[in-house]
C-alpha positions in Angstrom: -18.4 -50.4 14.4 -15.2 -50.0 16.2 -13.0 -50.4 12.7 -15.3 -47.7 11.3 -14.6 -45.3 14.1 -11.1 -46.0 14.0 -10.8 -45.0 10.4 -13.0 -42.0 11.2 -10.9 -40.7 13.8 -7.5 -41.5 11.7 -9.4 -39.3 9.0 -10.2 -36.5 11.4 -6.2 -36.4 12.3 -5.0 -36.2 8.7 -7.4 -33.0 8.6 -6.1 -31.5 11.8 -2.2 -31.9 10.3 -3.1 -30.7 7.3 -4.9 -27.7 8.9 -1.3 -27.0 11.0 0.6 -26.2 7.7 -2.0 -23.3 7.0 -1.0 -19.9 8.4 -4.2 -17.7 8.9 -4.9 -14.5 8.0 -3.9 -12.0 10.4 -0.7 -14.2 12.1 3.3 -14.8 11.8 4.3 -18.1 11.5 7.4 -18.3 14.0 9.5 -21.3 14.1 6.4 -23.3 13.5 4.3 -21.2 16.1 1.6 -19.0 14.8 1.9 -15.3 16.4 -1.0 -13.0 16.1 -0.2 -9.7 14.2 -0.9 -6.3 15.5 -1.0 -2.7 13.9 1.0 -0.1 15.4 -0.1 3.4 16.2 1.8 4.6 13.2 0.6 1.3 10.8 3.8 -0.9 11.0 2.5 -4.7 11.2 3.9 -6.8 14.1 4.0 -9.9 16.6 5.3 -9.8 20.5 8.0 -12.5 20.6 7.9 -14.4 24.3 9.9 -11.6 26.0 7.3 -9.0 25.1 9.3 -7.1 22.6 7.7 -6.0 19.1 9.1 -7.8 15.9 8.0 -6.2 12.4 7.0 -7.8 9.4 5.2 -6.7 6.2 2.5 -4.4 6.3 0.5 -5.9 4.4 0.0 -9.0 5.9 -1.5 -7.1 8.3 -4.4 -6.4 6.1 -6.2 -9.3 4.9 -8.8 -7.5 2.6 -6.5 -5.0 1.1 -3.7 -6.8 -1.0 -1.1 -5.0 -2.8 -3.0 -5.0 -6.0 -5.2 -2.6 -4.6 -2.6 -0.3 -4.1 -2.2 3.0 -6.3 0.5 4.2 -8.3 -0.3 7.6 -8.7 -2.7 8.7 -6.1 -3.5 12.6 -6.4 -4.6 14.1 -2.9 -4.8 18.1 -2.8 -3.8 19.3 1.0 -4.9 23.0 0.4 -1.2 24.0 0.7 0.7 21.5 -1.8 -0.7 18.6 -4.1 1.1 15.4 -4.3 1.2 12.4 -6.4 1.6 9.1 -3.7 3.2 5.8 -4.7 1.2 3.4 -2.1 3.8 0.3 -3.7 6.9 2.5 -3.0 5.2 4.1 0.1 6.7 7.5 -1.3 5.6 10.4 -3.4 6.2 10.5 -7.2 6.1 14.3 -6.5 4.8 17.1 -4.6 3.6 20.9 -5.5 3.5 23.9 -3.9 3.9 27.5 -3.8 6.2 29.7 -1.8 5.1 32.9 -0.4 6.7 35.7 1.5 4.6 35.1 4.3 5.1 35.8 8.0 6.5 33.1 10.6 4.0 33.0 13.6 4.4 29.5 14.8 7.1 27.0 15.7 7.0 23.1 15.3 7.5 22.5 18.5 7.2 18.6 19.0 5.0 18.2 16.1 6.2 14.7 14.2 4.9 13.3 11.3 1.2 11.6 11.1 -0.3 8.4 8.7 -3.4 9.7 6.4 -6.4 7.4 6.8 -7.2 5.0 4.1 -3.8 5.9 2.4 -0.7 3.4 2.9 2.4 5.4 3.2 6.0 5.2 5.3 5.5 5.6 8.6 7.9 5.7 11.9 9.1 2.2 11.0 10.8 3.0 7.9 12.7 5.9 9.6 14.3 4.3 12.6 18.0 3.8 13.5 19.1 4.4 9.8 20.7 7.3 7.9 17.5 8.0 6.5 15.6 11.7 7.6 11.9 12.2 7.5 12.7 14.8 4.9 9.8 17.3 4.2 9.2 18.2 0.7 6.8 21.1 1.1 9.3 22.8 4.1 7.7 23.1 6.9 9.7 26.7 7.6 7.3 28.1 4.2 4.1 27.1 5.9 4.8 28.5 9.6 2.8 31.6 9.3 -0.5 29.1 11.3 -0.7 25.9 13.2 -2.8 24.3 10.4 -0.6 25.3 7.6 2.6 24.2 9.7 0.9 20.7 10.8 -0.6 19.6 7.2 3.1 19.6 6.1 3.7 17.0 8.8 1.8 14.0 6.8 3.8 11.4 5.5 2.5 12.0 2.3 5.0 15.1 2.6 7.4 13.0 3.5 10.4 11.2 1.7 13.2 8.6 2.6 16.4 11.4 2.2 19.7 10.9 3.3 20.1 13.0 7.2 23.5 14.7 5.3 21.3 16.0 2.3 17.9 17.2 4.6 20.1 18.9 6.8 22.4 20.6 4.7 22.0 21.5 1.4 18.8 20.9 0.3 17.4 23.0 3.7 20.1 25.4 2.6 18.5 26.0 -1.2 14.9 25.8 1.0 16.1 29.4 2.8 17.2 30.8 -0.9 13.6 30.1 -2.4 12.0 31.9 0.7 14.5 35.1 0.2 14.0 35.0 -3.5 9.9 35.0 -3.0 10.4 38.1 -0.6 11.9 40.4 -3.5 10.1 38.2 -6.4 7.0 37.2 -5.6 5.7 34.0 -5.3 7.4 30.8 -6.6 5.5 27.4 -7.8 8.1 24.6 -6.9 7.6 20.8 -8.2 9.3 18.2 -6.1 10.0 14.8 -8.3 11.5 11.9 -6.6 13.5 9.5 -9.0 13.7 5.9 -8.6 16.0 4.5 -10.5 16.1 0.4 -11.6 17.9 -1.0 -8.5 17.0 1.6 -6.3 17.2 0.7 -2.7 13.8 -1.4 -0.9 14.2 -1.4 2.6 12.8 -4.6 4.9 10.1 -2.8 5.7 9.0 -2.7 1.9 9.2 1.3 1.5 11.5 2.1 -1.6 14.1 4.6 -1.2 14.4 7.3 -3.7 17.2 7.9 -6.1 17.6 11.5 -6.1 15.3 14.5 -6.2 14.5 17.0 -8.8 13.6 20.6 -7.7 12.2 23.3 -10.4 11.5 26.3 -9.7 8.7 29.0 -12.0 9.2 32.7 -10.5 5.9 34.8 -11.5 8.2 36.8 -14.7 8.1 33.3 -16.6 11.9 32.5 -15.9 12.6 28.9 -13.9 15.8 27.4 -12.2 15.9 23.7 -11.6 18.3 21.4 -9.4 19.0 17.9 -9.0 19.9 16.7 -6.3 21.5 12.7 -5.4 20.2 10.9 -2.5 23.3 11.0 -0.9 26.1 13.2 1.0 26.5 16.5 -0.6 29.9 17.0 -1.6 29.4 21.1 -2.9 26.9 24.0 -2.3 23.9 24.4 -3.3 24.3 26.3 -6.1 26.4 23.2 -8.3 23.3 21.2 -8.5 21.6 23.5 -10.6 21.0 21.7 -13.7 19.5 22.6 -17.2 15.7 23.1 -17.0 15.4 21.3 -20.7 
């Protein structure tokens, strides 16, 4: 009796060693210490290391049920004010639509900051800190400012892109203010925002891809179109030397 229960116990501790090499869903295996995994506010994944600090790691293992097969390419979502095609994998749009009107400013953006969309995975807050990357808007938030819903639906991250702080601040805001004063003597103007990602483009450790460069085309209501490209990088020139051939 005593030799049986000394093999059953020696059985019972193979399967409690075994069981330590299996990391569960839902925790961070830390220097052989398994950490429970939290989502943030704005859906980044992480564990609290022992001084209490936050330590990020894939989103996705975050979400047991939802692996990144599930994840859509080419998600269409119409927000009323522009339609975009999401990459959930790149965690960036494929492109955005929208239409320019000379319509009035009546609010300002205040502190308004960009939101996650339910049931949708996208960047999020993570992605943009302490880098040289600017939540750049794709639908401008200066065309939709004429009411506080208008103004905040361009605040989603599915309006959102990985673009160089240089670019989103200068030029590309620049070329922005010349569609709005053309749509005030030409009527409105249908702009289609493609993001390029070229083989080797930049992933960053939070898995959201970084876009190569950015395609902007224009249709004004006589039939006639200008398009630009722009690099995801420092502008170097104005505006007006990225336009490209619209063929």
């Amino acid at each position: 009796m005593k030799s049986f229960l000394r093999y059953y116990i020696f059985f019972l501790l193979i399967i409690a060693c075994e069981g330590d090499n299996v990391i569960n869903c839902g925790y961070y295996e830390v220097s052989g210490e398994q950490r429970k995994l939290n989502i943030g506010a704005n859906g980044g994944c992480y564990y609290l290391t022992p001084s209490g600090n936050k330590s990020y790691v894939d989103r996705n293992l975050c979400y047991c049920d939802e692996p990144e097969d599930d994840l859509d390419t080419n998600l269409i979502i119409d927000k009323g004010i522009y339609r975009v095609s999401y990459n959930e994998v790149y965690q960036q749009p494929n492109w955005v639509e929208y239409v320019v009107s000379n319509s009035p400013k009546n609010v300002d953006r205040g502190s308004m900051d960009f939101y996650i969309e339910n049931g949708v995975t996208t960047s999020d807050d993570v992605d943009y800190s302490n880098n040289k990357w600017d939540k750049g808007h794709l639908a401008p938030a200066a065309s939709f400012s004429d009411s506080y819903d208008n103004l905040n639906t361009t605040f989603s991250f599915l309006n959102c892109a990985l673009q160089v702080d240089n670019l989103n601040r200068g030029e590309w805001a620049e070329l922005e203010q010349q569609v709005r004063d053309w749509s005030s003597t030409s009527g409105n103007i249908s702009v289609r925002v493609e993001l390029v990602f070229s083989d080797g483009h930049t992933v960053l450790s939070t898995d959201a891809h970084v876009p190569t460069g950015f395609w902007k085309n224009l249709t004004f209501n006589d039939g006639s179109s200008k398009c630009f490209y722009f690099p995801n990088e420092n502008t170097t020139a104005n505006w007006t030397a990225y336009e490209q051939s619209c063929n």
